[in-house]
C-alpha positions, 0 to 999 in steps of 0.5 A, a space after each residue: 800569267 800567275 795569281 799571288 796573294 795580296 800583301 794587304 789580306 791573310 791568306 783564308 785557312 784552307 780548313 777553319 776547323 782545323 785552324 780552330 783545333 789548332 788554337 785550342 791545342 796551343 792554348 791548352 799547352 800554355 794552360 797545361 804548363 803552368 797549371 797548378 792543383 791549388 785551390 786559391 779562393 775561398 770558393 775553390 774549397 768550396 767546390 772541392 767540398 761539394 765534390 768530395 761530399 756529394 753535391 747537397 745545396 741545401 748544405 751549402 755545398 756548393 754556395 749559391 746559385 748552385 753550379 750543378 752543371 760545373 759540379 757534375 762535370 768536374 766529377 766527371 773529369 775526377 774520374 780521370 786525374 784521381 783527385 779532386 783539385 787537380 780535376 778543377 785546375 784541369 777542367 778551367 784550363 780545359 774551359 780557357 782553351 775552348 772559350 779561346 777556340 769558340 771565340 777565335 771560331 766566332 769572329 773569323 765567321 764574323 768578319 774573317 781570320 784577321 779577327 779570329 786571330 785578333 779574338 785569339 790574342 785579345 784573350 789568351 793574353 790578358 792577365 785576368 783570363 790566362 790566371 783564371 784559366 790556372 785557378 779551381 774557380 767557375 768563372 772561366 767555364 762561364 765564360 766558356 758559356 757565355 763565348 758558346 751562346 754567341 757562337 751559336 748566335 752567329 750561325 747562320 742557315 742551321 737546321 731546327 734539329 741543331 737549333 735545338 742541340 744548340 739550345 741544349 747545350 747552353 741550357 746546360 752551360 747555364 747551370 755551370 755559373 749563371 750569373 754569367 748569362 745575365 748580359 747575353 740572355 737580355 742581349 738576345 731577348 732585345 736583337 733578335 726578340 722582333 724577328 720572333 714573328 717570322 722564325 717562331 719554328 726556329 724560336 721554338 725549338 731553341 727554346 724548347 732545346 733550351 728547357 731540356 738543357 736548364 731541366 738537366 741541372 734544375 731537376 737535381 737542384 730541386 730534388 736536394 730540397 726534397 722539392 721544397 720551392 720555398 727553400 730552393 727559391 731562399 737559397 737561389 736568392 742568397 747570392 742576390 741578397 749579400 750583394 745587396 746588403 754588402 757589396 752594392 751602391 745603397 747611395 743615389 747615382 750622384 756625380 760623386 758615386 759615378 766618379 767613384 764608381 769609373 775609379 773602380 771601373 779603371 783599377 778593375 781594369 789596371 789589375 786584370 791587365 796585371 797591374 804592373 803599369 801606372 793605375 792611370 793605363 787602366 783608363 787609357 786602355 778602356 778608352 782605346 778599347 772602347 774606340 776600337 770597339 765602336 770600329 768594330 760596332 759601326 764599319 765591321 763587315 760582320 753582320 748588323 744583329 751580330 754586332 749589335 748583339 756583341 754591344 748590348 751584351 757588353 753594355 749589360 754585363 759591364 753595367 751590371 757589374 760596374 754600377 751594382 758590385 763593389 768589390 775588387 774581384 777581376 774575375 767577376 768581369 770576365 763575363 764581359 770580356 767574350 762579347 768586348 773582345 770579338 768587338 774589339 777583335 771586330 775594330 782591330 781587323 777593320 783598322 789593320 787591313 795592311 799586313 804590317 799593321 797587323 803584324 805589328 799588332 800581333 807582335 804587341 799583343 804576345 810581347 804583353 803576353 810575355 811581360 805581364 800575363 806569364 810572370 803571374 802565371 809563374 808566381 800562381 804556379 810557385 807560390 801557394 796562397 797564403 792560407 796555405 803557406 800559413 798551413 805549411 808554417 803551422 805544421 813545421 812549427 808546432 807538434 800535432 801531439 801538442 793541444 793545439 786551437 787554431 782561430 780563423 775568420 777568412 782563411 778557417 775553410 783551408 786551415 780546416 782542409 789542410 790541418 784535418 788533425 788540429 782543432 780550427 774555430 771560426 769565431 763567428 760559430 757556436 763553438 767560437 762564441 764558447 771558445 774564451 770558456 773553453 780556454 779557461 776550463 780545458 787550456 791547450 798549450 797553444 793557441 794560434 790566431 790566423 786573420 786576428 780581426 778581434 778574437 785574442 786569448 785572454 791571459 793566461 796566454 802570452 803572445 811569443 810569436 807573430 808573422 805573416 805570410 803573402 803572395 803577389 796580390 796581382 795573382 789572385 786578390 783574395 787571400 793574398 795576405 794572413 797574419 799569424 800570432 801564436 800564443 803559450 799558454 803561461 798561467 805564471 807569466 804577466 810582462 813587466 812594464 817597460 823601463 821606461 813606463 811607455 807600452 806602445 800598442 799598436 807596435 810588434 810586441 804589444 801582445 803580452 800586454 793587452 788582452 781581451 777586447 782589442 782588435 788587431 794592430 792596423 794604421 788609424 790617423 797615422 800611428 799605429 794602433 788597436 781599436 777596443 770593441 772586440 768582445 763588448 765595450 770593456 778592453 784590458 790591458 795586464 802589466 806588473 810593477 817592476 818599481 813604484 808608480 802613481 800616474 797613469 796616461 794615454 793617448 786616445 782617439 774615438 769613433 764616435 764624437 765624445 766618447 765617455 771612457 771609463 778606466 779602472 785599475 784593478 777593479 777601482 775607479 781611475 776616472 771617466 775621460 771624454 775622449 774626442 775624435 781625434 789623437 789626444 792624451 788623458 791623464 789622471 793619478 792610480 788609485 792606492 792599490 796600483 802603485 806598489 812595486 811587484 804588482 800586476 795591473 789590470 786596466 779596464 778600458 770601458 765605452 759608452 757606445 760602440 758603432 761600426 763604420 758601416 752603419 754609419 757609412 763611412 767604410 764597409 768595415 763591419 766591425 764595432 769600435 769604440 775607442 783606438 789607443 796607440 800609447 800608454 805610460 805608467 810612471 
């Protein structure tokens, strides 16, 4: 007689720690291979800046809510890998491999190492957590504290001591990124808030350990304010403030915002899942994750109060951000995934209680690890953002002993890191609103234009090149794509009209001609174009004669209905046209003093009103518009 075990049931791990160290190790490995000391997001300089120059909030270094816990920490680690970025790419893979240790840990405790090892699977594979893991970005370390709370949660008969050690612990992970704990702290307030009555000493103490854990990154915070309440509580509610403003719903919850809101809910999903399946998956996957969760919620074996904890923090988090944000950043989700997937991890090891089930299962889940999370990871590890190839661009193709002034909106921070010796301008800052007048008293040879979102030389500048730069937007959505034009100062040079009469704005080549306030090129009604607005009403447009003419025309589309349009040529009158909403030609003849040949032309085109889309509420564009041109012809 013999005992062999049952094909229906994974052998127990004879030692559970061993088994959680185990899963850290391994993931630690695949975060170590393909980790990169990039700094990918507008963020990632950020912290690099704070980390570089001390932590000073009050500076905006880090932004908001601060992130005291996450700056001290990486420091730490900079000790060791000597440089900065490297130690923030260190600390997420560090993070990613703990937050997949915590959580394989957790529901193994929960309900077995069927759903440990599920747990594990579920979120080292997925896309949006692996590449987070590679990236200098807080959201995995929040994750981390998000996965430790619920952990510590689970356990069951702990001392008061390490009830307090554990209120703590995540008291300080509080500070590493707290817009993480919004779901889990109202998640644990309303599953276990009933039973304070009856374990008010174990209550207590996790709250006290939990003050003394939040003083840890509070007290430094308030000292960089020199304890002034009022400016530390304004810089806490910055954040609150621009999501509000920008990036929430402003509108009722109507069934079209719903609607719009589960399309947003899906491609969310579609991209973290690496986007490389029809968009329609997305939905698929939420369905199927979700039934499998209410398995997990409704026939686990794990405890009630830990499943409902789990739900509710989903619900929360996911609510939080589905109905309130408005931006396509997956990262921003992965709060939500700690509890989803020990819920689903729940659901999958109740439904595969067969060995080939489960088999088969795990077999899927490395195969999409395989197809859609490591071929991303590559790209992040090979190809820098686009910022920084633009860097790389600028830095072969212009000499540092030239003048040189770069321009940049979105992507100023890494230019401003990785071209220390070149002057670069935000467009938006005192120095940006001065920039036209320095141009004319002390001009650079050249003047580059990164993100060209309305600011443009105005002549003597010629435009001599334009390029671009991307990256798979799949690997990080921001600052996956900058255009770049390069503009030679020139004070002889203004272009010749076309033979034959037609300038084509809008079109590659367009920027000898037009001058300042015109946007960039872009699609709009389905040609191509520049909306004027970029520096007041008034845009120009600059050509020489190469023969007689006498008629101008072009062809017009305004934002506002019935735009009045005045044209000028040379400081003359051409005429006032009412341009309509739509695509449609005007026309008038050229005052005596433009038609000769060899004559430059300045034509001014000047609205009557500029609006933006945003106030408006047609888009979140920000930009005043007045009139788009995509043709103009001088015969």
């Amino acid at each position: 007689m013999y005992l062999r075990a049952s094909p229906l049931r994974l052998r127990p791990a004879r030692s559970p720690a061993l088994a959680t160290v185990a899963v850290v190790l391994i993931s630690l490995t695949t975060f170590a291979i393909f980790r990169t000391s990039n700094l990918d997001d507008f963020d990632s300089l950020n912290f690099a800046n704070a980390l570089e120059s001390g932590f000073a909030p009050q500076r905006g270094l880090p932004h908001p809510p601060g992130y005291f816990s996450y700056v001290f920490s990486v420091r730490a680690l900079a000790g060791l890998t000597g440089d900065v970025p490297s130690a923030l790419t260190w600390f997420s893979a560090l993070s990613g491999a703990a937050t997949v240790g915590v959580l394989f840990d957790t529901a193994r405790r929960l309900a077995g190492g069927r759903a440990g090892l599920f747990a594990m699977l579920l979120t080292w594979g997925t896309p949006v957590f692996f590449l987070s893991s590679l990236k200098a970005l807080s959201d995995v370390p929040g994750m981390l504290g998000v996965s430790f709370a619920v952990w510590a949660l689970s356990l069951r008969n702990v001392p008061l001591p390490w009830v307090a050690g554990l209120g703590a612990a995540t008291g300080w992970l509080l500070g590493v990124r707290p817009q993480s704990f919004l779901g889990i702290i109202m998640a644990a307030g309303l599953v276990y808030g009933r039973r304070l009555p009856a374990q008010w000493a174990r209550a207590a103490a996790l709250a006290l350990g939990g003050l003394a854990g939040v003083s840890l990154w509070v007290i430094p915070t308030a000292a960089a304010f020199s304890w002034d309440v009022g400016a530390l509580v304004h810089y806490l509610l910055v954040a609150p403030r621009y999501i509000a403003a920008y990036e929430s719903i402003s509108a009722a919850l109507t069934p079209d915002v719903l609607g719009a809101r589960w399309q947003a809910l899906t491609t969310w999903v579609h991209t973290a899942l690496g986007g490389s399946a029809p968009p329609a998956l997305g939905t698929a996957f939420i369905v199927a994750g979700c039934a499998i969760a209410c398995f997990g919620l409704f026939a686990s074996s794990a405890s009630a109060s830990s499943r409902c904890l789990l739900a509710v923090a989903t619900l929360v988090q996911g609510g939080i951000y589905a109905l309130l944000l408005d931006v396509p950043q997956t990262r921003y989700l992965l709060p939500v995934l700690a509890p989803f997937n020990l819920l689903v991890a729940l659901g999958l090891a109740h439904l595969t209680r067969r060995a080939l089930w489960a088999g088969a299962t795990t077999t899927l889940f490395f195969a999409w690890a395989l197809v859609a999370t490591l071929p991303l990871a590559h790209t992040l590890q090979n190809i820098p953002p686009a910022p920084i190839q633009a860097a790389e661009y600028l830095k072969r193709r212009l000499s540092t002993e030239d003048a040189v002034v770069v321009v940049a909106r979105q992507s100023h921070i890494f230019l401003r890191r990785e071209l220390p010796t070149y002057t670069v301008i935000f467009p938006d800052s005192p120095a940006g609103e001065q920039l036209h007048a320095q141009l004319r008293e002390q001009p650079p040879r050249w003047v580059v234009v990164v993100d060209p979102e309305g600011f443009r030389p105005d002549w003597p500048y010629r435009e001599i090149e334009r390029t671009h730069f991307q990256r798979d937007p799949r690997v990080h959505a921001k600052h996956a794509y900058v255009e770049v034009e390069l503009y030679e100062y020139a004070p002889l040079w203004v272009p010749d009209l076309p033979e034959d009469g037609r300038l084509d704005i809008g079109a590659p080549g367009d920027g000898g001609y037009v001058g300042l306030g015109w946007y960039r090129r872009e699609e709009i009604g389905g040609a191509s174009g520049r909306w004027s607005g970029a520096e007041g009403e008034s845009a120009l447009v600059r050509m020489r004669l190469p023969r007689p003419v006498s008629r101008l025309s072009f062809r017009a589309w305004s934002f506002v209905p019935e735009q009045r349009v005045q044209v000028d040529c040379n400081g003359v009158a051409v005429g006032q046209f009412a341009v309509a909403g739509t695509w449609a030609s005007y026309e008038a003849a050229l005052p005596a003093g433009c038609r000769e040949q060899g004559q430059q032309l300045e034509l001014r085109f000047t609205v009557a009103r500029l609006r933006a889309p945003r106030e408006l509420g047609v888009t979140a564009d920000p930009r005043k518009l007045g009139i788009a041109v995509d043709e103009i012809v001088v015969r």
